[in-house]
N, C-alpha and C positions, 0 to 999 in steps of 0.2 A: 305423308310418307313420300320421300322424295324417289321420282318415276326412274324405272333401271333403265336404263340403256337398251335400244333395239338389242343389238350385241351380243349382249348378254342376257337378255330374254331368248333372245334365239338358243344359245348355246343350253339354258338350262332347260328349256323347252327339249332339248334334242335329249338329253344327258339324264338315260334311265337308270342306269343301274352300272355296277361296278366290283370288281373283287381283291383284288390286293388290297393293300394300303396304302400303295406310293404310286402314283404313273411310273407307265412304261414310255420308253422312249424307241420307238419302230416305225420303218417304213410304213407307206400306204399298202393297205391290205391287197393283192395284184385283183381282184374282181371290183374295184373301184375301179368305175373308169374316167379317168382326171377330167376335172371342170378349164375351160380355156384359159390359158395360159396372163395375166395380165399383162399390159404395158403401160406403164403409170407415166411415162413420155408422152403419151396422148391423149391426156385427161383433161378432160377443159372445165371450166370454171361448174358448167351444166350438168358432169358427170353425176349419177347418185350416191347415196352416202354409199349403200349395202352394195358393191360391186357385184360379190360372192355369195350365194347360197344355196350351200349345195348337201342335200341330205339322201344318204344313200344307206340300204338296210340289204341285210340280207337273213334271212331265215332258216335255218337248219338243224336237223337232229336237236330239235328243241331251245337252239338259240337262236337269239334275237343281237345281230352284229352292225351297230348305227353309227354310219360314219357319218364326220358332219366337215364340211368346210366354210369357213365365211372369212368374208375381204371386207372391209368398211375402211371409209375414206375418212380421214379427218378434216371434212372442208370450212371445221371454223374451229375458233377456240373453245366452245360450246361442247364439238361434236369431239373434238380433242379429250376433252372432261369424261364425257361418256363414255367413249371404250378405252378410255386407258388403264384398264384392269381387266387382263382375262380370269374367268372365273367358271371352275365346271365342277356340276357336281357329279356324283354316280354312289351309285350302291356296292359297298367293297365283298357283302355277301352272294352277292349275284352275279360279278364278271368284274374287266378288269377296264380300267379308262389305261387308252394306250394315244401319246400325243405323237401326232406323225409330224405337223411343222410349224413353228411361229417366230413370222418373220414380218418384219419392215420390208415394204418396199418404197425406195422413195427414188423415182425417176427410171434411171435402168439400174441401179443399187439395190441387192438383199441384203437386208443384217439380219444373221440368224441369232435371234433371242436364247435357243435352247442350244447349242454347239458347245458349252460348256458345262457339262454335267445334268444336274435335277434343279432347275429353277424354280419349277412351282411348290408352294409351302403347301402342304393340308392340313387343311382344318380342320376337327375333329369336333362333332355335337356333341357333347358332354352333357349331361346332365345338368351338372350345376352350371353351366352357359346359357342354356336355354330350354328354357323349362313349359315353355310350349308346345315344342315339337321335340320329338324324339322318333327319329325313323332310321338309324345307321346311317344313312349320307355323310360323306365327306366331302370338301370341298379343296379342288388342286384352283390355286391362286398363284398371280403373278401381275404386279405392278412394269406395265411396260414401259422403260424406262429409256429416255431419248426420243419420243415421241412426239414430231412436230405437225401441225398445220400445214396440209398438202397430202403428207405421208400415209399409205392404205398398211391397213394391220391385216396381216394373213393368218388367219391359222387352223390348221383342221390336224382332227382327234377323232379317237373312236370310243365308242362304247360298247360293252358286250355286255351280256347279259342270259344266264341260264334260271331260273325262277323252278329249284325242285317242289314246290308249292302245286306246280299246275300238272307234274306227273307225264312233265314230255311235252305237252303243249306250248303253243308259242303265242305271244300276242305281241302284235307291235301298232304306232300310229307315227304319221308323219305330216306336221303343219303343213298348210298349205298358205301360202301368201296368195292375195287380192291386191287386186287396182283397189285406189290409186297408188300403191306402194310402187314406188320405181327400183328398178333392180337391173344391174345389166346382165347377170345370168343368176337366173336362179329355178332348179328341177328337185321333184322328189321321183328317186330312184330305187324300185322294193325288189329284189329277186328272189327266190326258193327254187328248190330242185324240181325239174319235170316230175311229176307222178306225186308229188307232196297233194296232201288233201286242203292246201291254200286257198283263203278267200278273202275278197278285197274287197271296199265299197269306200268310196268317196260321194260326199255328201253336198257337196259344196257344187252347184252348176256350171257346165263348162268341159268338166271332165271327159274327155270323149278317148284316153289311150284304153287301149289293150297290150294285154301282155303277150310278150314275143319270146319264143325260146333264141335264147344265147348262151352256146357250150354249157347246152344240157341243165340250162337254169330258164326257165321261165321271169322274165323282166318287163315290168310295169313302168313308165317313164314318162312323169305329167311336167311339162315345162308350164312354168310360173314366171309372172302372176296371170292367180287368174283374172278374168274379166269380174267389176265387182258385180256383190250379187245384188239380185231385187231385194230392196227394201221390205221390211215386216211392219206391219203396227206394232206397238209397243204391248197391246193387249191381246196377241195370237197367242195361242197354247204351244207348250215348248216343242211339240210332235214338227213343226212348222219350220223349226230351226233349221238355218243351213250352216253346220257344221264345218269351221273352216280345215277339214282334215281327213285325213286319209289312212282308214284300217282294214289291217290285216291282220287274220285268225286262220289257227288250225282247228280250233275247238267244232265238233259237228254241228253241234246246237245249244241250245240252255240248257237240256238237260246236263250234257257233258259238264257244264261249265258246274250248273247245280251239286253232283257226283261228285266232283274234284273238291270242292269248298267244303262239301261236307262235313268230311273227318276232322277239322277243326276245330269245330263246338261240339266234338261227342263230350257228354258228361261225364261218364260211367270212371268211379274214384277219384273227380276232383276234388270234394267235400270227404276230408279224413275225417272218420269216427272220432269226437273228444277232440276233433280240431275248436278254434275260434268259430270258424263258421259255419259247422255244425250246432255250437252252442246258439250261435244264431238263426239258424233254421228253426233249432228247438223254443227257443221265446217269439217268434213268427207262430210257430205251431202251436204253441202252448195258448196263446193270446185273442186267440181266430182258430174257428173251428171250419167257416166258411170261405172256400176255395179263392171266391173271389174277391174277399178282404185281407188274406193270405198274401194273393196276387199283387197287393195295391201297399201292404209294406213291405217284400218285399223289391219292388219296382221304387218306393220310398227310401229304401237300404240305399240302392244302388246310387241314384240319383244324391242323396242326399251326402253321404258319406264313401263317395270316391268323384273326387274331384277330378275334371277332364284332362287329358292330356295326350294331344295328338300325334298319333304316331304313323301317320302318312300311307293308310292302304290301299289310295288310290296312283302311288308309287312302288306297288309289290308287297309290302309289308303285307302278306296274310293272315300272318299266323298270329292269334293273339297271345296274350302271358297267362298265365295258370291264372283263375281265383284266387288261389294261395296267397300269389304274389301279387296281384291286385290289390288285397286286404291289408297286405304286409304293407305296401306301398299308398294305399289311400288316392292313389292315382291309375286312371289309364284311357283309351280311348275308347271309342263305338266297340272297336273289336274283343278289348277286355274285356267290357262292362256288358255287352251283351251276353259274353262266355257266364260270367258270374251270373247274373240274371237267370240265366238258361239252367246254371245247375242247383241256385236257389230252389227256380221253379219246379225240376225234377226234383231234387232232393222229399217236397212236398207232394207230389204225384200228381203235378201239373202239367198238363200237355202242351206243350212247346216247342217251336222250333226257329232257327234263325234263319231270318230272309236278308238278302242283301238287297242295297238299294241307292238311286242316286239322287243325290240333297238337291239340283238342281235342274235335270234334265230326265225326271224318271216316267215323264211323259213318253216321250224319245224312245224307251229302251227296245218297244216292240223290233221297232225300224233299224237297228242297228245289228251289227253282226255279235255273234255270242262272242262274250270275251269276258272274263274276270275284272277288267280296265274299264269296261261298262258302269261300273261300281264304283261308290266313294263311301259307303253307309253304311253298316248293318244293324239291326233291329233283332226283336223279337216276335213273335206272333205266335201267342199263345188261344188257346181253346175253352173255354168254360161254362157246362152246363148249356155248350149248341154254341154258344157266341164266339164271336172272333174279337179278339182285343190285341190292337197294336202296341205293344211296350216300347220305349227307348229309353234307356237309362242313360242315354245322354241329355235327354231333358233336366227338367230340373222345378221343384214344386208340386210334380203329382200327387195327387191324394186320391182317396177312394173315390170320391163326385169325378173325378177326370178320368175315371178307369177304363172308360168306353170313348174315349176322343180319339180322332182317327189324324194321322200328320198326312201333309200335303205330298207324299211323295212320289202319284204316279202308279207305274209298274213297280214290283217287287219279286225277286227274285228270292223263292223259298230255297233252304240249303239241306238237299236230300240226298242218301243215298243210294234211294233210286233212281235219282234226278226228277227236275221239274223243269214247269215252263214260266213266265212271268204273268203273275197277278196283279190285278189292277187293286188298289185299297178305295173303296165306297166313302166318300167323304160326307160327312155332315158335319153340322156345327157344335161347336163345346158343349158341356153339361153346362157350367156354370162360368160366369163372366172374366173373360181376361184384363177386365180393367171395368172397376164401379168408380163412376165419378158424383160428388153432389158440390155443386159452387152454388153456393146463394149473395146475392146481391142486395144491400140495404140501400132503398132509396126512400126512405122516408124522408127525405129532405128535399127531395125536387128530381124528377128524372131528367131534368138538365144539370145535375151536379153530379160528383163522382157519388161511386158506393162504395161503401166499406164492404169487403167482402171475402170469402172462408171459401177451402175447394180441401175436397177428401180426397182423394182418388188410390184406391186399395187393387195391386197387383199379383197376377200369379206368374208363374213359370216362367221364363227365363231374365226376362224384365224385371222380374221380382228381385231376383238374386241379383242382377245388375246394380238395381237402386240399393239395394242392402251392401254389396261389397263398396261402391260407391260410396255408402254412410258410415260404414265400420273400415275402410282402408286407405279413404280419402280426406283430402283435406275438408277443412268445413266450407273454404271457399268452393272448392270443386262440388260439393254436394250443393250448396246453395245455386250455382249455376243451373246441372242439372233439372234441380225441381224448375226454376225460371222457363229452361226449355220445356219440361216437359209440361206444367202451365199453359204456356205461350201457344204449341199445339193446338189449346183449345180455345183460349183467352188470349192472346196477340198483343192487349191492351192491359191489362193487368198489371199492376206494379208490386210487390211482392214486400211485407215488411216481416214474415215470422215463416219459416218452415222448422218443420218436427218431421221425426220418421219413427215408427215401430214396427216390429215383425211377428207376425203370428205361425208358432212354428208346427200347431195343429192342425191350421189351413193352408200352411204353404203360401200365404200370402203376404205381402209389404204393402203399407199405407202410410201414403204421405202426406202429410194436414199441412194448409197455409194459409196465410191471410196479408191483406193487405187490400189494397182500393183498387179499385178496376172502375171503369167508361162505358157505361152500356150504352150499344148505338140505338140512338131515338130516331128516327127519322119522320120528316114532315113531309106529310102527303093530304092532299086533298082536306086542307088545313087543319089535321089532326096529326099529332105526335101517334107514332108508334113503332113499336120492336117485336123480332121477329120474337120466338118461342121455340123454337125445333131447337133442338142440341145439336142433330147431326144433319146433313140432308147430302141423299144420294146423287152422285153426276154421273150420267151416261152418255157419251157422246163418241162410240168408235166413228171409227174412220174405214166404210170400207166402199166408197166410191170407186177404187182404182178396180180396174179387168180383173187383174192380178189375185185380187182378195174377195173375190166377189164371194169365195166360199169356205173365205174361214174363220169358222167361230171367235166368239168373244170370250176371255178369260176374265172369269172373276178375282176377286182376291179369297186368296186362302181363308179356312177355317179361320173365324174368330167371332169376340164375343164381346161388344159394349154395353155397358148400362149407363146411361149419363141422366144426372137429374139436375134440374136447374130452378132453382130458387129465387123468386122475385120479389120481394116489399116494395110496397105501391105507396107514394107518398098520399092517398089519398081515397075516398069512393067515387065509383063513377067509371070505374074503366072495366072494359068489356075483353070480350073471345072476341075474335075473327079468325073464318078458315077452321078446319076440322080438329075438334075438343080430339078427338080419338080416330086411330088410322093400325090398320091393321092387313096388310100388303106386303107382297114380296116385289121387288124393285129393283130391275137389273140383278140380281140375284142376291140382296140385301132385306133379307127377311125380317123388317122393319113393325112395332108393338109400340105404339105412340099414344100418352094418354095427357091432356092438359086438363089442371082442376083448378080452385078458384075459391080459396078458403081462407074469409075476411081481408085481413091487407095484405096478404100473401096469393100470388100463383106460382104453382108447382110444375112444371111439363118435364116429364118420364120419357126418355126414347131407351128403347131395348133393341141396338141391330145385331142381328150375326148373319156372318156369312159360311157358306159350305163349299166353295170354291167348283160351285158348277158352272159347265160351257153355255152359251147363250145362243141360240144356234145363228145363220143371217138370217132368214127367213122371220125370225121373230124380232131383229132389230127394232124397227120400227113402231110395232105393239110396246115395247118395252121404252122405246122415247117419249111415247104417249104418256103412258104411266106414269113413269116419274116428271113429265113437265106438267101433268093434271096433277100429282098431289107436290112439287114445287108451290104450284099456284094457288092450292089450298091449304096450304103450311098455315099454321095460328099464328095467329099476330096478339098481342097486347094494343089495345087503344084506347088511350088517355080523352076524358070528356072534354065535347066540345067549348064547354069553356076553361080549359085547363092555362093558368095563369102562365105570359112567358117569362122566359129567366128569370126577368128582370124582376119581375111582381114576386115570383117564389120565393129570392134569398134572402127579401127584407122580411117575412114571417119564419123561415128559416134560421135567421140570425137572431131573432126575436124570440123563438120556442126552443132555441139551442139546439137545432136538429143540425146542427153545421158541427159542434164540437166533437160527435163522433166521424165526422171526417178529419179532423184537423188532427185529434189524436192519432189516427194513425199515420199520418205526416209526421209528424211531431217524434211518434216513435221510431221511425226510419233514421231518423235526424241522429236521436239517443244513441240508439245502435249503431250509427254507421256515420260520427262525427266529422269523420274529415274525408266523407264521400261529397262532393259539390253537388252531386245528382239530387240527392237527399233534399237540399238547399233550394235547387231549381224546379225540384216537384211542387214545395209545397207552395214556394215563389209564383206558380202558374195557377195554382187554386184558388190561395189569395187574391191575386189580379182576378180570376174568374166570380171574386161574390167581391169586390172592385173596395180590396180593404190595400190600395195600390202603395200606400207608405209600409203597410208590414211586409208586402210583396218585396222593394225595393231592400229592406233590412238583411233580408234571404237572399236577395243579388248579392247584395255587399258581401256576405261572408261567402258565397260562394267562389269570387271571385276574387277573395282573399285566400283562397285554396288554390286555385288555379284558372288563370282568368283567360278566357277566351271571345272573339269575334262576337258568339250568339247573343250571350250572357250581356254585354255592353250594348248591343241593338236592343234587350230588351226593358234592359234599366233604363234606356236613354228615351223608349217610349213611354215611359211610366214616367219619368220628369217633364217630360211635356205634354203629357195627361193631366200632369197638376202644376202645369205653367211655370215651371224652372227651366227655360229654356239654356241659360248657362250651362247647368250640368248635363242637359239633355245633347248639347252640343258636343262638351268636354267627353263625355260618355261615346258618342257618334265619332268621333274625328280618332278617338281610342279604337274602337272596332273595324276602321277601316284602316286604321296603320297594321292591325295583327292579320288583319286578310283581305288584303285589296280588291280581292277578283270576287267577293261577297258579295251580291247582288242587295242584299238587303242590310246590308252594311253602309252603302252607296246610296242605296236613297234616305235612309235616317238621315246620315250626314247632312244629301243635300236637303230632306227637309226641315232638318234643322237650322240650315244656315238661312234657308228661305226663313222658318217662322223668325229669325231676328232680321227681316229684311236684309240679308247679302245676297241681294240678286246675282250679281256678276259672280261671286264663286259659286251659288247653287247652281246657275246655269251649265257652267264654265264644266261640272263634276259631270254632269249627263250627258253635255256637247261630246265630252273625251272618249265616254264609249257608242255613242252615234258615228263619230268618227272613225271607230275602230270597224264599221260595216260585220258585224258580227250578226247572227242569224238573229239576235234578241233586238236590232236594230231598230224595229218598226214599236217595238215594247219603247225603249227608250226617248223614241223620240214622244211618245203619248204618255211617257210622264212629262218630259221637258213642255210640250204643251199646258199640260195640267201646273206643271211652274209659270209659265209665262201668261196666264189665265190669273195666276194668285198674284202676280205682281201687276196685272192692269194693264197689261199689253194682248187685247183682244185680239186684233189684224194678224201677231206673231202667232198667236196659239191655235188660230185656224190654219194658218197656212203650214205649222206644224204637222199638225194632225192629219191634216188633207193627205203631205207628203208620205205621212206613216202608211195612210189606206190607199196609198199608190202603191204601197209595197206588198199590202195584203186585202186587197178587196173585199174578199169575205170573212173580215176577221170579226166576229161578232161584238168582241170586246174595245176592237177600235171606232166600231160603229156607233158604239154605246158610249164610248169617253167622249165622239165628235159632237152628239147629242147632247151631252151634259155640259160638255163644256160651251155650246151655243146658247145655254139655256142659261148657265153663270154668267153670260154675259151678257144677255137679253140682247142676243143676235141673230138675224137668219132662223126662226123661230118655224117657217115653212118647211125648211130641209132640211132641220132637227128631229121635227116629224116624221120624214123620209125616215132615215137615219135609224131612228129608233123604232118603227116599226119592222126594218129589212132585220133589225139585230136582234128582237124578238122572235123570228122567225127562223134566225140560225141558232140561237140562245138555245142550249139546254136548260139551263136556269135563268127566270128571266126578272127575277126578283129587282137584279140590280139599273137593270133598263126600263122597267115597269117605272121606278123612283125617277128615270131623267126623264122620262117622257111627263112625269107629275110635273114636273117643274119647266117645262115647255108649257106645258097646259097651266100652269098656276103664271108663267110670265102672258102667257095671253090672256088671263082674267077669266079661264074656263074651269071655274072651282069646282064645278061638280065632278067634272073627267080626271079632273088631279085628284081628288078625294078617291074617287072608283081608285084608281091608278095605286095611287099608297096604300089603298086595302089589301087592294090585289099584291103589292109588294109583302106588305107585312103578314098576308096570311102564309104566303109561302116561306118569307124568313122574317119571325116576329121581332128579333135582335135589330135590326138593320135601323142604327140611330137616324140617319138619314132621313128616312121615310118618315118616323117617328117625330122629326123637330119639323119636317113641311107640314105633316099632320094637323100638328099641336100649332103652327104659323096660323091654317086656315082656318084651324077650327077656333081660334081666339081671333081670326079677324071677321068671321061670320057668326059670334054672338055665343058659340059654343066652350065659355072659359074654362070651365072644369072641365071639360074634354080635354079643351086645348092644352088647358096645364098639368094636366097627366101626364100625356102624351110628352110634354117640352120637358118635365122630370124624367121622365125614363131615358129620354134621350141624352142629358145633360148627366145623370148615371153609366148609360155605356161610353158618354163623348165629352169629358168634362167643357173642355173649351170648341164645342158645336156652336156655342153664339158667339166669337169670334169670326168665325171661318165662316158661316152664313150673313153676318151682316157685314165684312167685308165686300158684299157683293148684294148690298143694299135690304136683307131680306131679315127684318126684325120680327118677334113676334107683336 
């Protein structure tokens, strides 16, 4: 949504209410008292945008009279754009928008915009315009026209506003601006009559006026901005909020306010005998003899069969529309559909009544002054057999299981005609789950290969209806996005080849099925493969170090409700539990039902959380980090036995027992379905390469980038040509990706190692020299390839004094310390301070797999086979892939008498690294 203009936020921010239907065109009201005068002759380049703002009220005999002025400067072509449209709106049943001036000034020149007649057009909500909102607003428009850069737009208007809703009462508020907002004058100015029963409160820090009597008016006068305010955690309860604004009430209290509302939702003859909705009371009644299943199709009626439609009550709008006309119209908002709701329920002799309430601050409401304006919401709150049941018929999916779920709103404000005060709603968590998820993963093929894999995930209430109107009004594309996202949420990795949706309209719920392959993360530790098991896991971590916060609570997240099950096939027996089978704990206020089971080549783990959106006090912070970092740390894991075969060993029995074809069919089907997506092409292209079938991989480049060819797609065919020694097209492919995107780092070294593997020293150097010479922060990376080139071409002396240069420019770089080491070791050089070297790089290394392998090869050039041995175990247990490690292995162990070792080990390697005996006996080191 493209952002409105200061401006014009201001302006509609100010612009409550209104009654004609045309602006008026009148002086400033004489109890304005004028904002200084500008002089645009003295504006310098530093002035701020908003010159002007100036909002001034006055309250009386039950109106609400807001003047507003603002000046903004056009100091770019930008700011030109943004207010070159004034725009007001107002309420024409409430008072009347009256425009006092708008004008140009540019230098000591005024051009008055309005000096000829009615310029601004109104606009009129219509119905069939916009069918979202419906609140009577109009809107006075005007394109200001001749409007240059430099030039400040002036212009101030009034609003009035009388509301026979509140019965003489008044309520008004006025933004307040904050630093760092620069402004060269800007005050909010509120007056009423001495003796008026007026009350003001500003919420916002800083605030220090009091009101002054001026000719028999009491005047309140905050110049702005204010100083900004203290910062909040993002997790403080809304009671916390500083309010950037400033209100005033005549109302005595909530009751008053309560009292007034009231008469609104009386029932009494909105449901006509032999009406329609009568006859629907009468099949409600007929159907259900029990109140509180009465309750739950009725609240089902509402919800289900009158679709929303906002009619703006936290702009005045109080009064709702008859049932009748609700029924008649199939649409209306909170205020309708609570009215209907309310006389369902009576009509049935259900005790009810409507509370109002606010969607976003009803934490707040104690602390704020009484006012109707307090309000954006109203509900129901019905009684049954002793219970309290919160209804909204603006939800949407309730059933009878949801009839006791309580919404997150805080204080409520009951609507009585004796008047009330505000009640707080008791939260717990749902009856039944807002979202059941089951994803099973098929790794019967190898937990280092993808899984085919299914995800259910079955919604109710609001979301429900989202994904449903989504599937029945969207396009298939749109809906298929959708599911992806809302996948991804859980699954990140997932690639998606089938979504379905059905709606069960018994339960009010939507379930979306998919499949496709997904990545489950395996991780190597303490040389066993394993993956986590939790579905969900709690994070706790407020922030309340500062003075400032020392004492206020933690908000949870609102009522809600997950089930997630997560489904694992194990390619195999022998893998265990780790960390707690079952956990049953509340957690930062995440009342957490965790159970993992373990049923033949299947495990199963269950997580049930809901939350109730309760405070967490400071005092218990701490107890509460414990908790969840002690069952963090005993979350279940899966872990695969200790002798579980790597990659490399799993896909040749894999390919052999056809446990591969149910992965490739689902590649396969992506393809089908989605022929002339390239994505399709380059999924299956990386799985292929990944069980190293690298000619059918390349097949799947070709066409892809017979679709549409890009940079990546040509670095990765060009590596797969010289995986299987076609350096020509590996080249041809390489010098292709760096003409479509030169500044591709990995575009760049294909190329040059392409040019190197056909011996063209001088341009592979010549490609790397270009961006060393560019001194860019990747400098010191650059030049520790160019080393590693000048090393493959047999120029030792170059590729030290390279690399030395690179670790001049980052001493602690662990990966530079690690190339210096290798690369002394390739050259069976300085073999003392390779050791250096690679021990210091170990020690900065988080992974030390790749330094553990040069250090082997220090130790295997100085004839210390046994340390090099240690050394490559040590590499390999931590990364078993690492051909490297794998061909020195398989070196020593066929030159110390160990062949079948050694020729294991030199096949696997010669599987991840086709041409590894190349590139090692280039530098003398044969098996």
């Amino acid at each position: 949504m493209r952002r409105l203009p200061l401006f014009v936020v201001l302006l509609a921010t100010s612009a409550i209410a209104h009654a004609g239907d045309k602006p008026l065109y009148q002086p400033m009201p004489d109890w304005v008292k004028p904002a200084p005068a500008i002089d645009a002759t003295k504006l310098g380049d530093d002035a701020p945008m908003v010159l002007i703002f100036d909002n001034q009220q006055r309250l009386e005999n039950g109106r609400a009279w807001s003047y507003m002025e603002t000046a903004t400067r056009a100091a770019s072509a930008e700011a030109l754009s943004s207010i070159g449209t004034i725009k007001i709106d107002w309420q024409p049943s409430q008072g009347d928008l009256i425009v006092h001036r708008a004008q140009i000034i540019r230098g000591a020149e005024r051009i008055d915009l309005i000096k000829n007649g009615n310029p601004l057009t109104v606009l009129r909500r219509e119905e069939g315009m916009e069918q979202r909102v419906l609140d009577g607003r109009l809107t006075a428009t005007m394109p200001v026209e001749g409007l240059r850069v430099g030039d400040v737009l002036d212009v101030a208007f009034s609003v009035t506003r009388r509301d026979p809703t509140l019965k003489g009462d008044v309520q008004a508020f006025a933004p307040l601006l904050l630093a760092p907002l620069r402004v060269q004058f800007a005050r909010a100015r509120l007056s009423w009559p001495v003796g008026s029963d007026i009350k003001w409160k500003a919420y916002a820090d800083g605030v220090a006026a009091q009101p002054v009597v001026e000719g028999g008016y009491k005047t309140l006068t905050v110049t702005m901005p204010l100083a900004k305010q203290p910062e909040m955690p993002d997790d403080a309860p809304a009671r916390f909020a500083k309010l950037p604004l400033l209100e005033v009430t005549s109302f005595a209290d909530w009751a008053a306010v309560s009292k007034v509302m009231a008469p609104l939702y009386a029932t009494d003859g909105l449901i006509a005998p032999g009406s329609s909705l009568a006859a629907e009371v009468a099949r409600i009644k007929a159907a259900e003899s029990d109140p509180l299943k009465r309750a739950a199709l009725a609240l089902q009626l509402v919800q289900d069969k009158i679709r929303y439609l906002m009619l703006g009550m936290d702009t005045g709008n109080y009064v709702p529309q008859s049932p009748t006309r609700t029924w008649e119209l199939r649409y209306g908002d909170c205020k309708a559909k609570t009215l209907l709701l309310l006389a369902l329920l009576h009509e049935m002799g259900i005790e009810a009544e409507p509370v109002t309430a606010n969607s976003q601050l009803g934490d707040l409401v104690p602390s704020r002054l009484p006012s109707a304006a307090a309000f954006d919401h109203v509900l129901v709150r019905a009684t049954i057999n002793g219970e309290t049941l919160w209804l909204d018929g603006t939800g949407a999916g309730a059933r009878l299981a949801d009839i006791r779920d309580t919404p997150p709103l805080g204080y409520v404000l009951p609507l009585r005609a004796v008047g009330a005060e505000p009640v707080r709603i008791a939260l717990h968590a749902p009856a039944r789950p807002d979202m059941t998820l089951t994803f099973s993963y098929d790794q019967g093929a190898g937990i280092n290969l993808p899984a085919p894999f299914s995800a259910t995930v079955t919604m109710k209430g609001a979301v429900a209806q989202l994904v449903r109107l989504a599937k029945t009004q969207g396009s298939q594309d749109d809906f298929e996005k959708l599911v992806n996202r809302m996948i991804a949420n859980f699954d990140k990795n997932a690639t998606l080849v089938s979504r379905d949706f059905s709606f069960d309209e018994a339960a009010g719920t939507a379930t979306v099925t998919a499949t496709g392959v997904a990545y489950p993360a395996w991780d190597r530790e303490n040389e066993r493969w394993r993956r986590p098991l939790y579905a969900a896991q709690t994070e706790f971590s407020p922030d309340r170090a500062r003075t400032a916060w020392k004492d206020i609570p933690v908000k949870t997240d609102a009522p809600f409700y997950v089930m997630m099950r997560t489904r694992l096939r194990l390619p195999r027996a022998g893998f265990t539990i780790d960390g707690a089978k079952t956990e049953q704990a509340v957690l930062a206020g995440h009342a957490v039902d965790r159970s993992v089971t373990q049923e033949g080549e299947w495990i199963v783990a269950t997580d049930k959380t809901t939350t109730s959106g309760v405070e967490i006090p400071v005092a218990d912070i701490p107890a509460e980090r414990r908790k969840v970092a002690a069952a963090k740390a005993n979350s279940p894991r899966a872990i695969a036995p200790a002798d579980y075969p790597s990659s490399w060993d799993e896909i040749a029995p894999a390919r052999r027992d056809k446990k591969l074809d149910p992965i490739l069919a689902v590649y396969t089907r992506q393809i089908r379905d989605r022929p002339d997506d390239r994505t399709s092409y380059t999924n299956r292209a990386w799985f292929l390469e990944r069980v190293y079938d690298r000619k059918a991989a390349i097949a799947d480049l070709d066409k892809a980038l017979a679709i549409e060819p890009d940079a990546d797609t040509y670095v990765k065919r060009a590596r797969l040509y010289a995986a299987l020694g076609n350096d020509d097209k590996a080249l041809a492919d390489a010098i292709e990706a760096n003409r479509l995107d030169p500044s591709d780092d990995d575009a760049l070294a294909r190329l040059a190692n392409s040019r190197a593997d056909r011996g063209e020293k001088t341009a592979a150097l010549d490609l790397i020299q270009e961006r060393i010479d560019q001194g860019d922060k990747n400098k010191a990376d650059y030049m520790s390839f160019k080393a590693t080139l000048q090393m493959k071409f047999g120029d030792k002396d170059g590729a030290i004094e390279t690399i030395d240069g690179a670790i001049g420019l980052k001493p602690a770089d662990a990966g530079l310390l690690n190339t210096r080491c290798w690369l002394k070791g390739l050259g069976n050089v300085a073999l003392d301070t390779a050791l250096k070297d690679c021990t210091k790089a170990i020690a900065l290394s988080d992974n030390s797999a790749q330094v553990l392998d040069s250090r082997a090869m220090i130790y295997f050039r100085m004839g210390r086979m046994d340390e090099a041995l240690a050394d490559l175990d040590s590499a390999l247990a931590i990364a078993p892939d690492m051909a490297a490690s794998l061909y020195m292995r398989g070196v020593i162990r066929r030159h110390s008498g160990k062949t079948k070792e050694g020729d294991s080990d030199l096949a696997a390697a010669r599987t991840l690294s086709p041409r590894i005996d190349r590139d090692y006996s280039r530098y003398g080191i044969v098996p």
